[in-house]
Structures are given as C-alpha cells and as structure tokens.
C-alpha positions in Angstrom: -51.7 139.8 -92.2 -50.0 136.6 -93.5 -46.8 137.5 -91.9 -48.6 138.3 -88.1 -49.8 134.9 -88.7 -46.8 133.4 -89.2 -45.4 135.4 -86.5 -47.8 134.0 -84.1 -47.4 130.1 -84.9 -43.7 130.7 -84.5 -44.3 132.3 -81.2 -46.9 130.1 -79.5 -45.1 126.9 -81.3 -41.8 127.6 -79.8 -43.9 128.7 -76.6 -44.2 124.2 -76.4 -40.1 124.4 -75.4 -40.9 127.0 -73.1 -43.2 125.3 -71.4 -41.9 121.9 -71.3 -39.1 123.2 -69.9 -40.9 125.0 -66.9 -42.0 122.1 -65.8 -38.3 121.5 -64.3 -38.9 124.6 -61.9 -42.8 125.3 -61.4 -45.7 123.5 -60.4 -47.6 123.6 -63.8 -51.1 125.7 -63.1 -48.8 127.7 -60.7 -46.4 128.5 -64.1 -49.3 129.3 -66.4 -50.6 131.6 -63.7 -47.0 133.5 -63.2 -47.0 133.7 -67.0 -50.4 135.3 -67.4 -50.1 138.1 -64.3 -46.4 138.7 -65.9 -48.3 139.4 -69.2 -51.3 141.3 -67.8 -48.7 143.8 -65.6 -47.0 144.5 -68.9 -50.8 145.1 -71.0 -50.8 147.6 -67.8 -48.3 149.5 -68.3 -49.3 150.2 -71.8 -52.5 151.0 -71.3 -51.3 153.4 -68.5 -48.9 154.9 -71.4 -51.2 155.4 -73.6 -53.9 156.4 -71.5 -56.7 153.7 -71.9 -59.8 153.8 -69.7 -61.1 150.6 -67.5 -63.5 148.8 -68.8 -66.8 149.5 -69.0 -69.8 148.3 -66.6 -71.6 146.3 -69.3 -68.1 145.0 -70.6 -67.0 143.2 -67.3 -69.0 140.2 -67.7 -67.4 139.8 -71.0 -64.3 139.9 -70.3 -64.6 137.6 -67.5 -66.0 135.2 -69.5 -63.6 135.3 -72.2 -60.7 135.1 -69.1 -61.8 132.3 -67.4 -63.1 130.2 -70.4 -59.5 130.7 -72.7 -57.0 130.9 -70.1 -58.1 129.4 -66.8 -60.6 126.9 -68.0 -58.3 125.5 -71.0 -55.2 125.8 -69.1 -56.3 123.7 -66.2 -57.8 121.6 -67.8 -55.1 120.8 -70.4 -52.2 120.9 -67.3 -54.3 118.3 -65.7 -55.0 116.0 -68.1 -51.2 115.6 -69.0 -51.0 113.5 -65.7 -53.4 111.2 -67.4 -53.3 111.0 -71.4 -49.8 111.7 -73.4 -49.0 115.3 -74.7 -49.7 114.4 -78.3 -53.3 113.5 -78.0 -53.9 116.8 -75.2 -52.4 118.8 -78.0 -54.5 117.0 -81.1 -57.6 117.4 -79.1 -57.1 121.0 -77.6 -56.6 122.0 -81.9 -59.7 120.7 -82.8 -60.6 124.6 -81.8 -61.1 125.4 -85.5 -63.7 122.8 -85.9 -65.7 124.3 -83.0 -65.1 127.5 -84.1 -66.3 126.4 -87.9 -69.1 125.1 -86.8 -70.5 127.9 -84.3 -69.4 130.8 -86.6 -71.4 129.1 -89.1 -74.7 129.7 -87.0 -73.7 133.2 -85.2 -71.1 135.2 -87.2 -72.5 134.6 -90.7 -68.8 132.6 -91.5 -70.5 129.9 -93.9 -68.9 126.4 -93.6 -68.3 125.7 -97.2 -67.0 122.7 -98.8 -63.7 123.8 -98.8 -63.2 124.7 -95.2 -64.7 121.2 -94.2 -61.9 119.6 -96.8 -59.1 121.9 -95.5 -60.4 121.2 -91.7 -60.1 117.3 -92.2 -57.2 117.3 -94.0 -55.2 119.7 -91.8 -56.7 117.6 -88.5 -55.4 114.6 -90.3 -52.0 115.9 -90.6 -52.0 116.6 -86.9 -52.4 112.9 -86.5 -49.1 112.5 -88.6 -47.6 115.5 -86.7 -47.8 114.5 -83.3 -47.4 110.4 -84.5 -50.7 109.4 -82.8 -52.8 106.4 -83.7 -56.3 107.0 -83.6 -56.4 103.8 -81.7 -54.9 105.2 -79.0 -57.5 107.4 -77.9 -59.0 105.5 -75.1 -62.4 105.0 -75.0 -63.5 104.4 -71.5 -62.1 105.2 -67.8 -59.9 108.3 -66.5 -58.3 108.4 -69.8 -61.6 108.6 -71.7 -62.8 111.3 -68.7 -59.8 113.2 -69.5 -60.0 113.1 -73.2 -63.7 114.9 -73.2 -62.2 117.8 -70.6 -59.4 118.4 -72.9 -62.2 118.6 -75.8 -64.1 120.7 -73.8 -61.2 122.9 -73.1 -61.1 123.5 -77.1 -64.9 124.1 -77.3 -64.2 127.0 -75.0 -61.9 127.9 -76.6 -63.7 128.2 -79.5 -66.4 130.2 -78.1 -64.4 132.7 -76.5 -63.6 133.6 -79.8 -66.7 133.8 -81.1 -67.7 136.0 -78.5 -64.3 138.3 -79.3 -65.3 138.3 -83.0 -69.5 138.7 -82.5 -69.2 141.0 -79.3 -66.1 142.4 -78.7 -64.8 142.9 -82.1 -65.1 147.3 -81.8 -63.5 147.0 -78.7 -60.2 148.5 -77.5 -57.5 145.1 -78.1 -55.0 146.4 -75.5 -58.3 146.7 -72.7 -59.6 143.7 -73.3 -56.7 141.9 -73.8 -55.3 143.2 -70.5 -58.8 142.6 -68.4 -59.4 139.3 -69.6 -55.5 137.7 -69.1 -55.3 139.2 -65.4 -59.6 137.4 -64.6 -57.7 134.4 -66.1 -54.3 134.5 -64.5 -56.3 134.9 -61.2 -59.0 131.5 -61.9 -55.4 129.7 -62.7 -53.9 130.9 -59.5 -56.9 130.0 -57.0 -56.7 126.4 -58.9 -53.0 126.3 -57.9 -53.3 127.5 -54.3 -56.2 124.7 -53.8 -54.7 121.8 -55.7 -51.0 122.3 -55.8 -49.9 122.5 -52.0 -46.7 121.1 -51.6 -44.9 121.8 -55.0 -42.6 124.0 -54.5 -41.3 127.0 -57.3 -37.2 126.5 -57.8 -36.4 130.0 -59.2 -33.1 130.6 -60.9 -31.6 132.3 -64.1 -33.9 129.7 -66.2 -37.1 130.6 -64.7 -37.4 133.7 -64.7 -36.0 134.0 -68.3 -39.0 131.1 -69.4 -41.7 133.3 -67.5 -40.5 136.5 -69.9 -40.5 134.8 -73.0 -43.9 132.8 -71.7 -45.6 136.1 -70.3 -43.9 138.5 -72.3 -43.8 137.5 -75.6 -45.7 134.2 -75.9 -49.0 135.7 -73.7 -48.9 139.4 -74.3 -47.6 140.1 -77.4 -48.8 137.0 -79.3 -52.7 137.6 -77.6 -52.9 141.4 -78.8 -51.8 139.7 -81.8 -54.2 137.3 -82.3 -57.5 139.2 -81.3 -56.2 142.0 -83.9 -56.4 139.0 -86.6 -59.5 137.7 -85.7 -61.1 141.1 -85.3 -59.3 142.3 -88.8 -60.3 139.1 -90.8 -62.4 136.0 -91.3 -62.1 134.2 -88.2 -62.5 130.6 -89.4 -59.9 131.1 -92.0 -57.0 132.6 -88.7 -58.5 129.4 -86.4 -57.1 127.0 -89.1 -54.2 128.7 -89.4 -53.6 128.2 -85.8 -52.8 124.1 -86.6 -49.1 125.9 -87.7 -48.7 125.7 -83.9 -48.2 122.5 -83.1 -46.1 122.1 -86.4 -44.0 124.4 -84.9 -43.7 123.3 -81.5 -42.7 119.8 -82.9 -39.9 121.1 -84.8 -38.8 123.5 -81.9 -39.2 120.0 -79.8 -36.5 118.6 -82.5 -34.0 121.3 -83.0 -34.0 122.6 -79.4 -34.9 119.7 -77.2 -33.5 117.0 -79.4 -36.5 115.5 -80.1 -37.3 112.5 -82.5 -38.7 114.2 -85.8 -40.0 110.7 -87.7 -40.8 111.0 -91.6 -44.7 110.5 -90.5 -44.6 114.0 -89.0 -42.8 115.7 -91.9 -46.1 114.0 -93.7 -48.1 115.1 -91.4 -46.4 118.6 -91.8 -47.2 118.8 -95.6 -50.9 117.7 -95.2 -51.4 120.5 -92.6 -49.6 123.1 -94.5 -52.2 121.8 -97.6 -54.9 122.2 -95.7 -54.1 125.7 -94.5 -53.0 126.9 -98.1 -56.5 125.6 -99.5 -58.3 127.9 -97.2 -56.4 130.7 -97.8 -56.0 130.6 -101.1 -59.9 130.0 -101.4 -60.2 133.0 -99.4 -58.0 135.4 -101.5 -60.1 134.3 -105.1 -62.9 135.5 -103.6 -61.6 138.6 -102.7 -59.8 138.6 -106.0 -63.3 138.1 -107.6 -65.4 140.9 -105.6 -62.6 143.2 -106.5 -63.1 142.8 -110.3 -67.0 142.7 -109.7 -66.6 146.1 -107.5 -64.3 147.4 -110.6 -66.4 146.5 -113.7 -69.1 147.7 -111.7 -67.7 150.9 -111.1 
C-alpha cells in the first residue's frame, strides 16, 4: 500500500498548483464546488457501470456528515481564511489532522498513541514548520487573524473525525457509494456557500479551466478519495494520517518546479524531518507485524 500512498501525496500535493492556479479563473468556494460535482458525476457513472445500489436509509445520515464536515466544512473554511492569514500557516494548521486523528482514534478505534507516533507526530509537524518557512511567531494571537486561525483548526478537527467515522462506521462499506454520496452532499454545502457569499465574481472559462477542473475533479477528488478511504479502511489509520504530511512537501516542490517558486534550504530541512517522522512510523509499524508473524509461525 506504500506505493497508493505515495500515489496519493503526489496527487493531492501537485493538486496545490492546480488550485492556485484556479484562482485566476473562479471564484474560490465556487471552484471547489465545480471540482467536487465534476468528481461525484464521474463516481456516478461508475457506480451505474458496475451496478451499485443507493445508499441505504440508515446510511444517509452518515454520509452527510462525512460530506459536509470533509469537503464543505473544511473547504470553506480554509478558502476563507486565506483572505485573512497567509497560505503557509492555513496549510500547517489544516495538517495538524493527524494529531486529531491520533488522539480520537486512541479513545474510539482502539489505535493506541504510543510513544513513537507522538515522536514521529512532533517531529513531522516540526518539519512542516521548516516546509512551509513559517515562524511560530507568526501565528497571531488575538483579532481576525487569531478568529481565523481556530476555524482553520477546526476545519482539521473535522477533518479528523470524518475519518474516524469512515474507519469506526463505514469501514464494510461499498468505497465507490460512499465515496460518491458523500462528495456530491459536499459539493452541494460548497455551492449554497458560493451562491450566498460569492455574488459578483464571475467564472472566466477557457482552455485552462476546464483542464484545472479535470485534473482537480477528476484525478485529484475522485480518484485520489476512493484512494484514500481504501487505505484507511485496509490499514492502520493513524499510521496513513501521518503519511498525509507528504502533501504539503509535495505541493511545495510542485510550487518550485512548476510555478517557480522560492524552495529555501529551511524547507529541504524541513523536508527531511517530515520524511523522518513518517519513516519512524512506518517502520515501527512493519516490526510489529514482522514480530506477530514469527509469533503466529513458531506458534504454529
């Protein structure tokens, strides 16, 4: 599962061009929305192919709960704090999602936070700080920005528990349903947002847009969510949340290569300290399995 992993990052990292980009042509709730109904109508089409059921009654609620706290909720959020707090520090604070999701899945899933994840956590977190060149004394402590700051927090708190409600509740589930049910309850909280509070921008479509909402939609929202809720369904879901600060390691390249970017010695650092801190989990993770294996054998 290491290479879907990897697959992902690359995906949702380079996804930071994408969307940086958009911002040229769409108003930016009104682009997330686009994205996500672009996604959903191709999740339709497959589940039309391969003949997958709606929902059930009793599964509705979930899925609307994972849909408007992971895409609308976060997504708004995150859009409308830009306007007051830089990119770096929405970003930093939007990946604390594996601490949240540490934490809770310590209490509901039965994933224990051990010594090592809390090393790998603060050392990968720290490396975000390199990453995205932020001092810690810029995180402002009192008016708008401050307000902004907790929303964004918020946003990765949500984050973190629609994913412990994916692992805990919807785990058995069909990945292609859900997936589908939850982006379109999502797309549509984003586009009632946009309607309400983005009057007067307008959408510029041309060659560029359109080919930013297929990668976006397509690849970036589709593809990389089925991808996603098959790892955390498949694995332990702490150890793919951490794995998930390869993201913005990735979208800061991407940002350098493609967008000619500034890439500074402290986020090469900062690179190496999150890649640490991911290793340490991982490779934490495979001696233990390493070491049931030979128990399971001898015992056998």
């Amino acid at each position: 599962m290491i290479w879907l992993t990897i697959l992902l990052c690359l995906i949702w990292g380079f996804n930071w061009v994408i969307m940086k980009s958009a911002l040229d042509y769409f108003p930016p709730v009104m682009f997330s929305a686009i994205r996500f109904f672009f996604g959903a109508f191709i999740l339709f089409i497959i589940c039309f192919y391969k003949k997958i059921p709606l929902p059930k009654k009793e599964d509705w609620k979930w899925y609307a709960i994972c849909g408007l706290l992971q895409t609308t909720y976060v997504f708004t959020l995150n859009q409308q704090a830009l306007q007051y707090i830089d990119a770096g520090i929405t970003s930093l604070l939007s990946f604390t999602m594996p601490i949240w999701f540490a934490v809770f899945a310590h209490f509901f899933i039965n994933e224990r936070l051990t010594a090592i994840k809390i090393v790998a956590l603060f050392i990968s977190i720290i490396g975000l700080f390199f990453v995205l060149e932020i001092n810690p004394l810029q995180l402002e402590l009192q008016g708008i920005a401050l307000v902004a700051q907790l929303f964004v927090l918020s946003g990765a708190v949500a984050w973190a528990i629609s994913n412990i409600i994916v692992k805990k509740v919807l785990h058995s589930h069909n990945k292609w349903q859900f997936t589908t049910y939850q982006m379109v309850i999502g797309a549509c909280g984003l586009l009632f947002y946009s309607l309400l509070f983005e009057q007067g921008q307008t959408i510029s479509w041309s060659v560029n847009a359109m080919i930013f909402i297929v990668f976006s939609g397509g690849i970036a929202s589709a593809l990389a969510f089925i991808i996603w809720f098959y790892l955390l369904g498949r694995g332990e879901g702490g150890k793919a949340s951490i794995s998930l600060l390869l993201v913005p390691v990735v979208g800061v390249l991407s940002g350098w290569i493609f967008l000619g970017e500034t890439l500074h010695f402290s986020s090469i650092f900062g690179i190496l300290l999150i890649l640490s801190g991911i290793g340490l989990v991982n490779i934490n993770a495979e001696h233990k399995l390493l070491s049931t294996f030979k128990k399971n054998k001898k015992a056998a």
